[in-house]
C-alpha positions as CSV (number, residue, x, y, z in Angstrom):
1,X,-22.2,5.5,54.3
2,X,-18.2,5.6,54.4
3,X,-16.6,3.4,52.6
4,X,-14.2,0.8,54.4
5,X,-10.7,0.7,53.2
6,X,-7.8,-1.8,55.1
7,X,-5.1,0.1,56.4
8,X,-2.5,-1.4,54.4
9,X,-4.7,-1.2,51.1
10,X,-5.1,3.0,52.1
11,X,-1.5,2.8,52.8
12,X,-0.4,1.0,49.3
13,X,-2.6,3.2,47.3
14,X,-1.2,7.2,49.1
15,X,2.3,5.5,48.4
16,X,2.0,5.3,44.6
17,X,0.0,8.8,44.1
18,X,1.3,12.5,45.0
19,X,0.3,14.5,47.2
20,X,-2.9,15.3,46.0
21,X,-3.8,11.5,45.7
22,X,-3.6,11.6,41.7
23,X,-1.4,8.2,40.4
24,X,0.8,10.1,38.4
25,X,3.0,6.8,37.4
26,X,5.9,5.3,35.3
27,X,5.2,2.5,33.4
28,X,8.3,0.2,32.8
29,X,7.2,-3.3,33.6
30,X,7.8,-4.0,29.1
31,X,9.5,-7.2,28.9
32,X,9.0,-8.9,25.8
33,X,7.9,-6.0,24.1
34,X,11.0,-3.9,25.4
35,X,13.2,-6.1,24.0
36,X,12.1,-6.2,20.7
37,X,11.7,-2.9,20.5
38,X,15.7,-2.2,21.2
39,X,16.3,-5.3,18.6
40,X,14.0,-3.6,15.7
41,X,16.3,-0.5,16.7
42,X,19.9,-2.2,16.3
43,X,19.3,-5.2,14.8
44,X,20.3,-7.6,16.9
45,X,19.0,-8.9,20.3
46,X,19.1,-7.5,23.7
47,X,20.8,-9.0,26.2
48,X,19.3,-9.6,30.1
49,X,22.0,-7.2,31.1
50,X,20.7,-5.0,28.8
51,X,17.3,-4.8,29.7
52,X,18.0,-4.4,32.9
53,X,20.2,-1.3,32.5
54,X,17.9,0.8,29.8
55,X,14.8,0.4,32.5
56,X,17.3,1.3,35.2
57,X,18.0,4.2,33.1
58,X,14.5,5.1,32.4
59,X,13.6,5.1,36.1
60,X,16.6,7.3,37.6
61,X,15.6,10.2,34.9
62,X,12.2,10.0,35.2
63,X,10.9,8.9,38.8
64,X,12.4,12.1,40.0
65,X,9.1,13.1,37.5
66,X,6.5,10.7,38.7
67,X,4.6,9.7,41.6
68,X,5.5,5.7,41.6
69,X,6.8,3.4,38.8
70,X,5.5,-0.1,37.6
71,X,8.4,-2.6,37.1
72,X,8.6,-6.7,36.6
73,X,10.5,-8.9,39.0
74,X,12.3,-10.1,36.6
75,X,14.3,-7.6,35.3
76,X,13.5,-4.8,37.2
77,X,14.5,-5.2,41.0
78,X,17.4,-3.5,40.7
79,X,16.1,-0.6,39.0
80,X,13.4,-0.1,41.7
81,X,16.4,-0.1,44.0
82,X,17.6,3.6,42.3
83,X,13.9,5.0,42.0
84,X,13.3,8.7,43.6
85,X,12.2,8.7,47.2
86,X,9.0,10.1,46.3
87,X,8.4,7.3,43.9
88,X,5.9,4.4,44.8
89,X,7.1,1.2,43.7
90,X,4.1,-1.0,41.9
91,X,5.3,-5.2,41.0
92,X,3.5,-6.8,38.4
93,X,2.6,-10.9,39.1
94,X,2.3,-11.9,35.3
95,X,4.2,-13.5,32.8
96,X,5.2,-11.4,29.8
97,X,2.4,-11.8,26.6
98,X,0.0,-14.9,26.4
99,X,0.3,-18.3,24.6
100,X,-0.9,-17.7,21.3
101,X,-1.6,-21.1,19.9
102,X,-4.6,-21.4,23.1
103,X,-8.1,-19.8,22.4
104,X,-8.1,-17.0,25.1
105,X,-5.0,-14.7,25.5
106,X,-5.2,-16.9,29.3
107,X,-3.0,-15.0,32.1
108,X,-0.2,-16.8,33.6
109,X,1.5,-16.3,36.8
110,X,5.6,-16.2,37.5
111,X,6.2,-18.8,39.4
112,X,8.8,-18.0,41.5
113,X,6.4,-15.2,42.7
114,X,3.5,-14.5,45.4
115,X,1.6,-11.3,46.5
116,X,3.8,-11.9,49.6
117,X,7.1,-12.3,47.7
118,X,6.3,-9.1,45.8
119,X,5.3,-7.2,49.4
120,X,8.7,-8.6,50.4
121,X,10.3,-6.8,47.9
122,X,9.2,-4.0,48.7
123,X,6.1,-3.5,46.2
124,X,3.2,-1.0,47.8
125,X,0.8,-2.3,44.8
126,X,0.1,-5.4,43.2
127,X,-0.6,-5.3,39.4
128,X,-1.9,-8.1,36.8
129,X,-2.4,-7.2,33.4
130,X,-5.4,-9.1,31.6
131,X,-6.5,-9.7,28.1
132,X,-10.4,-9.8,28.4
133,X,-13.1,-9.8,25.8
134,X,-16.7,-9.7,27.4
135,X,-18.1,-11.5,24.0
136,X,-15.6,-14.5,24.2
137,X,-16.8,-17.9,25.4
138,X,-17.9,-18.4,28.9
139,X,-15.9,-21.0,28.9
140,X,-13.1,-19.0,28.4
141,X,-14.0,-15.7,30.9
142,X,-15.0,-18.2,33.9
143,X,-11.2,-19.2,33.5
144,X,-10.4,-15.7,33.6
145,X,-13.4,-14.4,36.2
146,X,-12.0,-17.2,39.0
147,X,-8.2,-16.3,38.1
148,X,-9.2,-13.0,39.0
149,X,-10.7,-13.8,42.6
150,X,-8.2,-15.8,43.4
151,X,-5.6,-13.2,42.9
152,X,-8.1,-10.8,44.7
153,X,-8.5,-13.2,47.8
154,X,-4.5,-13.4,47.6
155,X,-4.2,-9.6,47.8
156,X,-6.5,-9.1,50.6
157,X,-4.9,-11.5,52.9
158,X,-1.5,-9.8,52.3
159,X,-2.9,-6.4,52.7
160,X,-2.0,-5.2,49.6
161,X,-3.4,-2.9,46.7
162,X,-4.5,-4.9,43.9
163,X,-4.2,-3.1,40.6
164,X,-6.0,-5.2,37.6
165,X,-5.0,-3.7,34.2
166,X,-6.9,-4.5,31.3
167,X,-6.5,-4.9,27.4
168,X,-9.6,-5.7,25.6
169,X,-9.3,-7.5,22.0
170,X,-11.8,-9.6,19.7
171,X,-11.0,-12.9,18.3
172,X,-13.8,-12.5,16.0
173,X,-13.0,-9.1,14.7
174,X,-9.2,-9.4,14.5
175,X,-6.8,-6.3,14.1
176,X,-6.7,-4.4,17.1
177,X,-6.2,-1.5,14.9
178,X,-8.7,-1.6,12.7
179,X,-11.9,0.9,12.5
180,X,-13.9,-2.1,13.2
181,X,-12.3,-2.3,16.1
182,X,-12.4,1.0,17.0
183,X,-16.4,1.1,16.9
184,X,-16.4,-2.5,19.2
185,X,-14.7,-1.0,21.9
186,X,-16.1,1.8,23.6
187,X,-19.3,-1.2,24.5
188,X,-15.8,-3.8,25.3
189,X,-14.5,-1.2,27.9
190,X,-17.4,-0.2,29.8
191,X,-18.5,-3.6,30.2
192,X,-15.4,-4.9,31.5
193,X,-15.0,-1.8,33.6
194,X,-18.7,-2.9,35.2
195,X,-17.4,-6.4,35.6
196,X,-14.0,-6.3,37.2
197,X,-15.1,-3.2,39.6
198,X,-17.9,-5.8,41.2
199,X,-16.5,-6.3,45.3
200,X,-15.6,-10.7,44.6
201,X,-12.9,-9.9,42.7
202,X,-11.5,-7.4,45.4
203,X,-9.9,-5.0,42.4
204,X,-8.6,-1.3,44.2
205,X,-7.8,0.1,41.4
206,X,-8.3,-0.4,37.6
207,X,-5.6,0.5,35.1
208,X,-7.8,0.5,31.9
209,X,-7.6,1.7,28.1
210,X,-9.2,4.5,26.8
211,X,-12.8,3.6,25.7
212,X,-11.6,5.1,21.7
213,X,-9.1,4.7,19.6
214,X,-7.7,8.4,19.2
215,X,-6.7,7.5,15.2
216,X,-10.6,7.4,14.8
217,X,-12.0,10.3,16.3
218,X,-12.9,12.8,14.0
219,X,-11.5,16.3,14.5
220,X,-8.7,15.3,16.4
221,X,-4.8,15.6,15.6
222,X,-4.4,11.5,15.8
223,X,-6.9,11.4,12.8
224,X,-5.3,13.4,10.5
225,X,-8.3,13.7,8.6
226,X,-8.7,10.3,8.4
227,X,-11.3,7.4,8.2
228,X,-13.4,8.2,11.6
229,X,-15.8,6.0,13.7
230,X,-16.9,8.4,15.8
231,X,-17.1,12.5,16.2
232,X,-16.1,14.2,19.0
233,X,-18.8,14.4,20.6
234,X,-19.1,10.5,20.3
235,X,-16.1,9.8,21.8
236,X,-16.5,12.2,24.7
237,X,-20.1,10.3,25.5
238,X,-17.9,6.7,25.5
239,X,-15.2,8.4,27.9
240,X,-18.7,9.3,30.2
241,X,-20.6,5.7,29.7
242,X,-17.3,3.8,30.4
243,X,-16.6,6.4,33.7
244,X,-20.3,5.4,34.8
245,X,-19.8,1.8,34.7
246,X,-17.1,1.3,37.3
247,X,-17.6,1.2,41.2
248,X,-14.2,1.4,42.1
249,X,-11.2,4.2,40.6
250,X,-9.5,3.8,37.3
251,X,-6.8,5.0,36.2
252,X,-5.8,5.0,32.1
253,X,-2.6,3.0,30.2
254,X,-0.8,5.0,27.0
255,X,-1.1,1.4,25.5
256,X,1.9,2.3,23.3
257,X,0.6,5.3,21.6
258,X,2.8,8.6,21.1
259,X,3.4,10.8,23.9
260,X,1.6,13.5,21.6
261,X,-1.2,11.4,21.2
262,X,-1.5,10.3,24.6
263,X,-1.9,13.8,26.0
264,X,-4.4,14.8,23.1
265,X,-6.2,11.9,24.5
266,X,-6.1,13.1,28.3
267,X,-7.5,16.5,27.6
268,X,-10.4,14.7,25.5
269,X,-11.4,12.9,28.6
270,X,-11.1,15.8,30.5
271,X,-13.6,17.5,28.1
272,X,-16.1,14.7,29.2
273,X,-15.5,15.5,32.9
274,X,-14.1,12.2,33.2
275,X,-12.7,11.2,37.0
276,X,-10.3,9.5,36.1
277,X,-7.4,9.2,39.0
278,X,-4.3,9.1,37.2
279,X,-2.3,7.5,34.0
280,X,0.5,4.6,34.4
281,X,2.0,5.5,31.4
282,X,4.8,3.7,30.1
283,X,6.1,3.8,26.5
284,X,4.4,6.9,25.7
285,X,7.2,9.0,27.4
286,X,10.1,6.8,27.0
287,X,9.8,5.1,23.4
288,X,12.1,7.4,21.8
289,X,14.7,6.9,23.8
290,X,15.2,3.4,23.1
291,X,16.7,4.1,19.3
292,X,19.0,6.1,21.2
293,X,20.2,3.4,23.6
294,X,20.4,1.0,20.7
295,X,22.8,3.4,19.0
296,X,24.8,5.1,21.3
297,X,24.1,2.7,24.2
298,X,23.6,4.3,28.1
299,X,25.3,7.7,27.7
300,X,23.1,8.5,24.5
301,X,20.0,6.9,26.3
302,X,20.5,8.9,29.2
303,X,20.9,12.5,27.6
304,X,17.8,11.6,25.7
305,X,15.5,11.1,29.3
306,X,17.0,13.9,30.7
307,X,16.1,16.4,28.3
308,X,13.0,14.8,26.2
309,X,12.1,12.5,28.4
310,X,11.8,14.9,31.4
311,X,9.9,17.1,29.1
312,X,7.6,14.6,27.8
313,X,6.8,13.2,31.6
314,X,6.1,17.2,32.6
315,X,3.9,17.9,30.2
316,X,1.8,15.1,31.2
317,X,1.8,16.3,34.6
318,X,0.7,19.3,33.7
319,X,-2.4,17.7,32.0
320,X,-2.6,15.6,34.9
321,X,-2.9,19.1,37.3
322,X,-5.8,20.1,35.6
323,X,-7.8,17.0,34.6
324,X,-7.3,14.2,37.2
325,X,-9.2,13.8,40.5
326,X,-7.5,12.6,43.3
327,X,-8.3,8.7,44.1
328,X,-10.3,9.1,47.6
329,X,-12.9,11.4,45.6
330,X,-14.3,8.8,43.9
331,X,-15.6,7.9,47.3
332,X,-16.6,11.3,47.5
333,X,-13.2,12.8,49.9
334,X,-11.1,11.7,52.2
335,X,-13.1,12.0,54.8
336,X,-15.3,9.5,53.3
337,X,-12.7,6.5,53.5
338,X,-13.1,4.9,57.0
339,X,-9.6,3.2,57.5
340,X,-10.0,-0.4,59.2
């Protein structure tokens, strides 16, 4: 049986991959995060102005590089504005971070925003991150289940891609970091790759972590011959559980690891004959250029993205050539989509 994909939906997706239908993609939609990252680097506060010029900065070097970017509407219009032609734009629809003093990590809209607005503004894809733990209260993943079909429903009436990205944490367990952590997660990932993929929520594509933590595998560069929770082995059977949970194509998030590290990480999964369609990866290739910004402000920032930068984003390209499947063959080809 073919699988039935909207026009516009087949549209939005080919507009933020290449040419082989890999999602090769910048990730600049770091608000919060961004800015205190260029504060911790000067030591002072960054302005709006400010934000708004480093990610326009970011995506004039590298979207030459990549085969869409991921920006906010709130500081990132005008960058999307001096994207490459070849770059796809993706718009994310949620506020920056989550109300810590509320059980839940709950998402949150901007308000000044619809699926419609963002379409308007000339967005191809849709994207919502979520914080989601499959062994939190029901209480608290109904919230987040009906959030999700809402958004879904919203999506399909405007014709429009929905990307859902998704951050897994545990209350109960605590640092994110932590080799406890590490040895909850692979189960965390797959499960919520099996739940979000399900047809009510009306997810296209998910943007998803790796189902390890990198620092923990044994045998690996990240570890450093360090604590491990699992071997090698281990983690290549997690990338293949996680991979055999979803119904619908993934794509992974650097989730703020080192470009290094990220890249180590890709050829891992690749090892497992993961299909994964892609990478939106953000700070992973431009991190290191926001100490230069803070010190030597857009000249400084810029000669850093056009030399390391551009090298960082090609080297993941080149993993990307070799270990990522186009997104239509998770359907099994092209000619397998029937375009309605």
């Amino acid at each position: 049986m073919k699988m039935k994909i909207s026009a516009g939906k087949f549209k939005g997706i080919n507009a933020v991959a290449d040419s082989r239908g890999v999602i090769a993609a910048l990730a600049m939609d770091q608000r919060g995060s961004l800015r205190k990252m260029i504060a911790k680097a000067r030591g002072s506060d960054a302005t709006d102005d400010e934000m708004r010029e480093f990610k326009g900065l970011v995506v004039e070097a590298l979207t030459p590089h990549a085969s869409a970017v991921l920006l906010d509407p709130e500081f990132g219009l005008e960058a999307g504005q001096q994207r490459a032609k070849n770059a796809g734009l993706l718009l994310a629809y949620e506020k920056t971070g989550y109300d810590a003093n509320i059980k839940g990590r709950l998402p949150d809209l901007l308000p000044e925003w619809s699926a419609r607005r963002l379409v308007e503004a000339g967005a191809n894809v849709v994207k919502l991150l979520l914080y989601y733990d499959p062994d939190d209260e029901t209480r608290i993943n109904t919230i987040k289940h009906a959030f999700i079909e809402r958004l879904g429903a919203e999506c399909q009436a405007n014709d429009v891609p929905f990307f859902l990205e998704l951050i897994c944490y545990s209350d109960s367990i605590g640092d994110e970091q932590s080799i406890a952590f590490a040895r909850a997660k692979p189960a965390k990932v797959a499960r919520y790759m099996a739940e979000f993929s399900q047809s009510r929520y009306g997810v296209d594509v998910l943007k998803v972590e790796v189902p390890i933590t990198m620092r923990y595998v044994a045998g690996t560069q990240a570890n450093h011959g360090g604590p491990a929770a699992y071997s090698r082995e281990e983690a290549r059977a997690h990338f293949s559980q996680a991979a055999s949970a979803t119904r619908v194509p993934f794509i992974y998030l650097s989730a703020g690891v080192s470009d290094a590290v990220f890249r180590e990480t890709l050829e891992l999964a690749a090892e497992a004959g993961t299909p994964f369609s892609g990478v939106l990866c953000g700070r992973a290739t431009w991190q290191d250029g926001v100490p230069e910004y803070a010190r030597g402000g857009a000249a400084a920032a810029r000669a850093w993205l056009n030399d390391q930068g551009v090298q960082d984003i090609e080297a993941l390209n080149a993993i990307l050539a070799h270990s990522a499947k186009p997104w239509w063959d998770f359907y099994g080809g092209k000619e397998n989509i029937e375009v309605i």
